[in-house]
C-alpha positions in Angstrom: 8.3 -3.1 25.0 11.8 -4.3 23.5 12.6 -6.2 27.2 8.5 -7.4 27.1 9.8 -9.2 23.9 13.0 -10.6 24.6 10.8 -12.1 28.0 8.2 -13.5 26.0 10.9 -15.1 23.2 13.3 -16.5 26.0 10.2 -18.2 27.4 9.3 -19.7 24.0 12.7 -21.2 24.0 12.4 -23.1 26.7 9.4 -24.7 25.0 10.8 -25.8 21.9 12.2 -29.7 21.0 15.4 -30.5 19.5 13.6 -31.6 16.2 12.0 -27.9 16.3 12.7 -24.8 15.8 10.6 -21.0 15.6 10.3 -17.7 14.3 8.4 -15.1 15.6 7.7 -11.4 14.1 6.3 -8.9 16.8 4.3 -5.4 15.3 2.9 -3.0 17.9 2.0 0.4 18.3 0.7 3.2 20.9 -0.8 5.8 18.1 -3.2 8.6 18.8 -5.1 9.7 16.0 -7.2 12.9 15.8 -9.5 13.5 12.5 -10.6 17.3 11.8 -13.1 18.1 9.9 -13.9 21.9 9.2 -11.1 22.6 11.4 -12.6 21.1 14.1 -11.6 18.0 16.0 -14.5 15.6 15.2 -12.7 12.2 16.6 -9.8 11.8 19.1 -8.5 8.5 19.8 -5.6 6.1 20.9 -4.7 2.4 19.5 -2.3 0.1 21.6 -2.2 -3.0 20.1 0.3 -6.0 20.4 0.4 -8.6 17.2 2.5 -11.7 17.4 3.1 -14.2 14.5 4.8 -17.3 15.3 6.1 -19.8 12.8 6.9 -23.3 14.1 9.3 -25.4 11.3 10.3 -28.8 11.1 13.3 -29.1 9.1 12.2 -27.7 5.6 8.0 -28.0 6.9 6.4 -24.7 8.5 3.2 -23.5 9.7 2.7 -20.4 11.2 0.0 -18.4 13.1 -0.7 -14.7 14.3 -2.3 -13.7 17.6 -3.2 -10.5 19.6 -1.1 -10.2 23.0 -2.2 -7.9 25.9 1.5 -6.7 27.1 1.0 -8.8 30.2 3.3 -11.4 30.3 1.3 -14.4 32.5 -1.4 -13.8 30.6 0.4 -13.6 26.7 3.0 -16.5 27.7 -0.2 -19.1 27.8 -1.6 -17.7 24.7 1.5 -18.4 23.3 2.2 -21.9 24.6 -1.6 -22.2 23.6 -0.6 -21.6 20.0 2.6 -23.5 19.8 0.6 -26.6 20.8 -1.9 -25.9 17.9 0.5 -25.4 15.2 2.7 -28.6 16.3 -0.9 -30.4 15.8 -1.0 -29.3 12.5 2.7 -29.9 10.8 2.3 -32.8 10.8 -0.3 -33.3 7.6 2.0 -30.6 5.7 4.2 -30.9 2.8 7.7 -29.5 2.7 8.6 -26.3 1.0 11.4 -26.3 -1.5 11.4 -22.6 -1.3 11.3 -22.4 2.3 15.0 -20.5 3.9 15.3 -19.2 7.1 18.4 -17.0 8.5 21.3 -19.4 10.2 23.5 -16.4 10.7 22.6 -14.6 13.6 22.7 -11.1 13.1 21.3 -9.1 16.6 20.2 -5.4 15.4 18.5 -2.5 17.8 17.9 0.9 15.9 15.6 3.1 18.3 14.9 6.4 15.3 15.9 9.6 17.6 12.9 12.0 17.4 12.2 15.6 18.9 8.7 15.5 19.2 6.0 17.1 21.6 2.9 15.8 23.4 -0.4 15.0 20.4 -2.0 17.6 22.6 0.6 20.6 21.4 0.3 19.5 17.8 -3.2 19.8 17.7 -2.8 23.2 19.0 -0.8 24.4 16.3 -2.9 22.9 13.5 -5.7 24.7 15.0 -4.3 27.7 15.4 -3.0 27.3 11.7 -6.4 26.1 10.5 -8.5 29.3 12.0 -11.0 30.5 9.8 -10.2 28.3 7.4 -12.2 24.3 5.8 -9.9 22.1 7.0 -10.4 18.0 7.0 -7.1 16.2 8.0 -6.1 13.2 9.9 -3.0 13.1 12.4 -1.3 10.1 13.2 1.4 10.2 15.9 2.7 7.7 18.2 5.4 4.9 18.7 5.6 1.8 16.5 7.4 -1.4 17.2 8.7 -4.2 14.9 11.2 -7.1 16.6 12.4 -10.5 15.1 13.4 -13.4 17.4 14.6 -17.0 16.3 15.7 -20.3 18.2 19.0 -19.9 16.9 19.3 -16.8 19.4 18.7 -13.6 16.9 17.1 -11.0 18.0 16.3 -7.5 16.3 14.5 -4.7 17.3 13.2 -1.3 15.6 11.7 1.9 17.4 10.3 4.8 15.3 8.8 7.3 17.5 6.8 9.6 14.3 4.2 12.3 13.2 2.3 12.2 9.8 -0.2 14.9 8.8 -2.7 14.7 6.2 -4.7 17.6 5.6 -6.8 19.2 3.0 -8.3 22.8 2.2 -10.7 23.1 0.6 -12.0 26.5 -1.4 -15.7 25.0 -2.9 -17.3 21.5 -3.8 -14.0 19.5 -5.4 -11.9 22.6 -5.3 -9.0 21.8 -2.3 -5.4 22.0 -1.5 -3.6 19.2 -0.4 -0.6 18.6 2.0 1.7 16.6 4.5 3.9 17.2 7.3 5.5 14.1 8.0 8.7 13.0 9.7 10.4 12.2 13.6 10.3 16.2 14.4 7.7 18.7 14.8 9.1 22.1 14.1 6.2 24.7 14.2 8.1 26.7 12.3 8.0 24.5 9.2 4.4 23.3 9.8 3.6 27.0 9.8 5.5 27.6 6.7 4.2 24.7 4.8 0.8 25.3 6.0 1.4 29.0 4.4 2.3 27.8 1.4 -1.4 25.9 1.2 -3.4 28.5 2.2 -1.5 30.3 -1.0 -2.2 28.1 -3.2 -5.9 27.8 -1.8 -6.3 31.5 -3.0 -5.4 30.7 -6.3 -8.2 28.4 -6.6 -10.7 31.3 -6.3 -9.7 32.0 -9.3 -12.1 30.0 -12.4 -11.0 27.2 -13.7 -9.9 26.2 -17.2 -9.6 23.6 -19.3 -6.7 23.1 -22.2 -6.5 21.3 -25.0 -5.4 17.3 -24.6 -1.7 17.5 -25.8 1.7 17.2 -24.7 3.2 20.1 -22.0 5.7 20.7 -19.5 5.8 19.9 -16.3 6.6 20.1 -12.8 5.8 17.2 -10.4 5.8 17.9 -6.9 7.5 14.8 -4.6 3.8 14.3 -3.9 3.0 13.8 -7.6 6.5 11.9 -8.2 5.7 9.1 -5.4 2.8 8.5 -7.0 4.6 7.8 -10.2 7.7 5.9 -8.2 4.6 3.6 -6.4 3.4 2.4 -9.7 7.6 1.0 -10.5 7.7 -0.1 -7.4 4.2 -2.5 -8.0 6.8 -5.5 -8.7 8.7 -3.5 -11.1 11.4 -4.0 -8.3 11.1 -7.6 -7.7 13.8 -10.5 -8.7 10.7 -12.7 -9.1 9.0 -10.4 -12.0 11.7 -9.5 -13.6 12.7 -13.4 -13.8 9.3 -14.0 -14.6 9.3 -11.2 -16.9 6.3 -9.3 -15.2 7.6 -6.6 -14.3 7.3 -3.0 -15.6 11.1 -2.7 -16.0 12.0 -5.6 -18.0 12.8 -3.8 -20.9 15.3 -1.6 -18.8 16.2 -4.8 -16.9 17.2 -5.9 -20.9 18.9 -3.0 -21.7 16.4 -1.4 -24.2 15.8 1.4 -22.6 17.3 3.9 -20.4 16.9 6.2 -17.8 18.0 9.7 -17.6 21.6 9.8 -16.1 20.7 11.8 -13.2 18.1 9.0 -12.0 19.5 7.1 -8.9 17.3 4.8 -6.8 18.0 3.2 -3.9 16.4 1.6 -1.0 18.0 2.9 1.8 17.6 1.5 5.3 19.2 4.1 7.1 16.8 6.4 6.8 14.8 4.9 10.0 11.2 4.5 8.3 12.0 0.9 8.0 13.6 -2.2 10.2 16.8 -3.2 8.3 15.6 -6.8 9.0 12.7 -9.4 7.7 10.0 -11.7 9.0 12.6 -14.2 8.4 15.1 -13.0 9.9 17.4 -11.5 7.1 19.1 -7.8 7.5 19.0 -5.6 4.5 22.5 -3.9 3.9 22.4 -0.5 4.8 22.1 0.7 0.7 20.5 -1.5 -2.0 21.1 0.2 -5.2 18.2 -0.1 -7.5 19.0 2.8 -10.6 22.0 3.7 -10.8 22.8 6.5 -13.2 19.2 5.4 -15.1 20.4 1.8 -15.3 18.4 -0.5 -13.2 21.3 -2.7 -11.1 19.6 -4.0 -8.6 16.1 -5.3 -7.4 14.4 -6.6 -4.4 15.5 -10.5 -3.5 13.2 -12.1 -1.2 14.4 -15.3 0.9 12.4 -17.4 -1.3 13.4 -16.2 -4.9 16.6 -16.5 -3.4 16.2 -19.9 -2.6 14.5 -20.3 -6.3 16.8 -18.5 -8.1 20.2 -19.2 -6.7 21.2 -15.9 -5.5 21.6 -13.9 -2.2 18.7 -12.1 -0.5 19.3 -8.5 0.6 16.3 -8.8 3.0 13.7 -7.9 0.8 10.1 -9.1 2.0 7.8 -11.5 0.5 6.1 -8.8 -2.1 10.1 -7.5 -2.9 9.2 -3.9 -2.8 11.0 -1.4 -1.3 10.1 -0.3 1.5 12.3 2.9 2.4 12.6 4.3 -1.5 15.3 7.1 -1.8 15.7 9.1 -5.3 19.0 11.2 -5.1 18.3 14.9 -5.5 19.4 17.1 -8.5 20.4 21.0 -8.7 16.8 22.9 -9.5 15.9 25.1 -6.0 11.7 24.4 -5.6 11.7 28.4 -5.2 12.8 28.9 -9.2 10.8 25.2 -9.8 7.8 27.8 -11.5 10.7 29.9 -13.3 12.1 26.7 -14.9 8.9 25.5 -15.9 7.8 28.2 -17.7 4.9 27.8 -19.5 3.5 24.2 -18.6 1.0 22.3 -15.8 2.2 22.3 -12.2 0.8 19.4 -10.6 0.6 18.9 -7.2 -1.3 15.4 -6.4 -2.0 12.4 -8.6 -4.5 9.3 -8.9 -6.2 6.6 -9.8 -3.1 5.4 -10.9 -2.9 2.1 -13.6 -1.4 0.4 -16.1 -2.6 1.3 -20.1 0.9 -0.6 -21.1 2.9 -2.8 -18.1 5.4 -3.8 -20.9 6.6 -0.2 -21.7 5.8 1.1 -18.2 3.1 3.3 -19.7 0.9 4.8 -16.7 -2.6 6.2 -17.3 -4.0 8.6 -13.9 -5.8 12.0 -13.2 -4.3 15.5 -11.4 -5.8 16.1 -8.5 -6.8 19.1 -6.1 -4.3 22.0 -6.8 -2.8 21.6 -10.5 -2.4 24.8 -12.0 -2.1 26.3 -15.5 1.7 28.3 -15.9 2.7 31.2 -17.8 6.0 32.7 -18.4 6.8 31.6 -14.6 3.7 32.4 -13.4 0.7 30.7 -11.7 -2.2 31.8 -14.0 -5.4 29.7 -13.0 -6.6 26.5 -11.7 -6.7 23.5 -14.3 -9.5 21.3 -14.2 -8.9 17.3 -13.9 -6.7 15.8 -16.8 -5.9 12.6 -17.9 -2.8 11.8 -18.6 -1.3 8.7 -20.4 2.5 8.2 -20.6 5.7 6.0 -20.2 7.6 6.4 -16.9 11.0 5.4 -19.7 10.3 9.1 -21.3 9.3 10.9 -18.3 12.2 9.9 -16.1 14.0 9.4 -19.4 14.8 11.5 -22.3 12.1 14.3 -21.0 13.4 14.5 -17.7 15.3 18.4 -17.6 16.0 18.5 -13.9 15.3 17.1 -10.3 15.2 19.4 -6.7 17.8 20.1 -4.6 15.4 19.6 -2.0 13.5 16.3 -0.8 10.8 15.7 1.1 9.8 12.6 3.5 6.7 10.7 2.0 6.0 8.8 5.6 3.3 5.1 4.5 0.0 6.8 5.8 -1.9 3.3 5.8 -4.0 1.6 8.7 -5.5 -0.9 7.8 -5.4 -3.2 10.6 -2.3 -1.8 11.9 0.0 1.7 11.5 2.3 1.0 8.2 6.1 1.3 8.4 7.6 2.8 5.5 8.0 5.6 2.9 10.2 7.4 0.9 12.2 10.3 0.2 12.0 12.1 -3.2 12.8 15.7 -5.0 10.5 17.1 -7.1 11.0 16.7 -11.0 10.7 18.7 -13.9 9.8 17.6 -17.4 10.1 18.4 -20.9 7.1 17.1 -21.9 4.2 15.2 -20.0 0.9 13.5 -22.5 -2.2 14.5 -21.1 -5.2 12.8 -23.4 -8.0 13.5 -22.1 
């Protein structure tokens, strides 16, 4: 695939006049995805797809275009030329962007992610082997993706991430379910088996009735499930140079110095952990760190090409919605084996959603618990809980209630597909609170 691109770039080249210039992002993918449903496979299938969006500029002008390519290159080096004609026919009645900058410096980058992983036929096996006996629905996703940058000025940058993700629920009666993931560039059978263990556990519990407790304030433990969640909503522009110069974002009172963190909350987006290109649509190559919360101050953000442009200041390859894209919370001493013993007496919480704002300004979050949240005594699982609300700042939970982070982390891997396989994640510990406001 990576020489299939640099052919079908070096081609363009050859096409383009001295008063022009290109871009062009390549996303593709050869996934195979296999839905269960009462641990049964219910709907095998594999996507190959090739998506290719070229952006023709004329000095600070642009116009750009995406098309489907069929990884044969007669055939996708017409559609091509087809489409360079049709955007050169319409540059012409557009207006300059002031905001518009492109990468001069060529930077080449080629990260293929090592991975250890077997055939979509053996992982099957093991999940069904796992899920005997049992309701299981789930969804595996498996496959290679590609990303690659080209330019007229010569750069060219490529990223490989051979991966597994597995999403699966089990469920004990009408609503009542455990959910989990296996995710990552291994598939150890091992630690499926293990973590697959540790759901059918907590699926006994739920035999158990339900209660309901008062609304109130109570400790907590968030799993790194429960905490992306949480990390997703302040990463919803709370990240981006743009809203916090525009003053939108959910952090602008820690961006003022207001508020604070706890010390022991670091942030960073960090490229090197291969669930991301290090490079941009436009070209730009994020540094292999960006720190975002440092010691719970906020000292960095995301910095898109064009806020840079706006604002004055470097990018650090950020993309147009300045998010990050490979989110990495630095771990903290508590071992998830004694994460019950710490906890006490409090909620255990395993999943979140429906996730919003009650109070952007203060970073206030409103959601529900979902499937397996459990009541705690004295270090001990006592029953399942039945949904909460809850309604509370993300300054006091990561803030002055925050009493400790895991030692261990776990990968989050993006498990979207709409209209293509996501790239993306992030890597988290689980956290424990003092206090967590459930109101409802």
């Amino acid at each position: 695939m990576q020489a299939y691109f640099q052919q079908l770039t070096h081609a363009l080249q050859q096409q383009i006049s001295d008063t022009e210039s290109f871009t062009c992002w390549l996303s593709a993918e050869a996934t195979d995805f296999v839905r269960f449903n009462r641990s049964a496979i219910r709907q095998p299938g594999h996507v190959a797809q090739i998506v290719l969006r070229l952006q023709l500029l004329q000095g600070q002008t642009h116009v750009s275009s995406s098309l489907n390519l069929s990884g044969e290159m007669e055939k996708d080096n017409v559609s091509v030329r087809d489409t360079l004609n049709m955007l050169r026919e319409q540059i012409g009645d557009l207006p300059a962007d002031p905001h518009l900058l492109i990468a001069s410096d060529v930077k080449n980058s080629c990260h293929v992610q090592s991975s250890s992983l077997p055939d979509a036929e053996q992982m099957v096996a093991d999940i069904l082997e796992a899920s005997a006996s049992l309701d299981m629905v789930g969804i595996l996703t498996t496959g290679t993706q590609y990303r690659g940058f080209a330019n007229s000025c010569g750069q060219h940058n490529w990223f490989e991430s051979r991966n597994v993700n597995f999403d699966w629920s089990l469920f004990h009666a009408g609503d009542k379910a455990v959910k989990s993931n296996y995710a990552g560039f291994s598939w150890d059978k091992n630690q499926f088996q293990q973590k697959f263990e540790e759901a059918k556990q907590q699926l006994a519990l739920l035999a158990f009735p339900a209660i309901s407790i008062p609304p109130g304030s109570y400790r907590a433990y968030l799993t790194p499930t429960a905490l992306n969640e949480l990390l997703m909503m302040l990463n919803w522009g709370g990240l981006s140079e743009k809203s916090l110069r525009t003053h939108q974002s959910c952090l602008r009172r820690l961006h003022a110095g207001e508020v604070s963190l706890h010390p022991h909350v670091h942030l960073s987006e960090d490229s090197l952990a291969g669930l991301e290109p290090v490079f941009q649509a436009q070209g730009f190559i994020k540094p292999d760190q960006i720190k975002l919360i440092d010691a719970g101050k906020l000292v960095g953000s995301m910095i898109s090409p064009r806020s840079a442009k706006e604002y004055g200041v470097q990018s650090n390859g950020a993309d147009d919605a300045e998010s990050a894209k490979s989110l990495r919370m630095q771990a903290g001493n508590l071992a998830m084996k004694d994460a019950l013993k710490q906890l006490g007496t409090g909620i255990y919480i395993s999943n979140l959603w429906y996730l919003n704002f009650s109070d952007r300004a203060n970073c206030r979050i409103t959601g529900m618990t979902r499937f397996a949240s459990f009541w705690v005594e004295n270090g001990e699982i006592k029953a399942p809980l039945n949904v909460m609300r809850f309604d509370e700042s993300l300054f006091r939970m990561l803030g002055e209630d925050l009493l400790a982070l895991t030692k261990e982390t776990e990968t989050i891997m993006d498990d979207r597909s709409y209209g293509e396989r996501h790239t993306g994640g992030a890597i988290l510990p689980g956290a424990l609170l003092k206090s967590m406001r459930f109101v409802l």
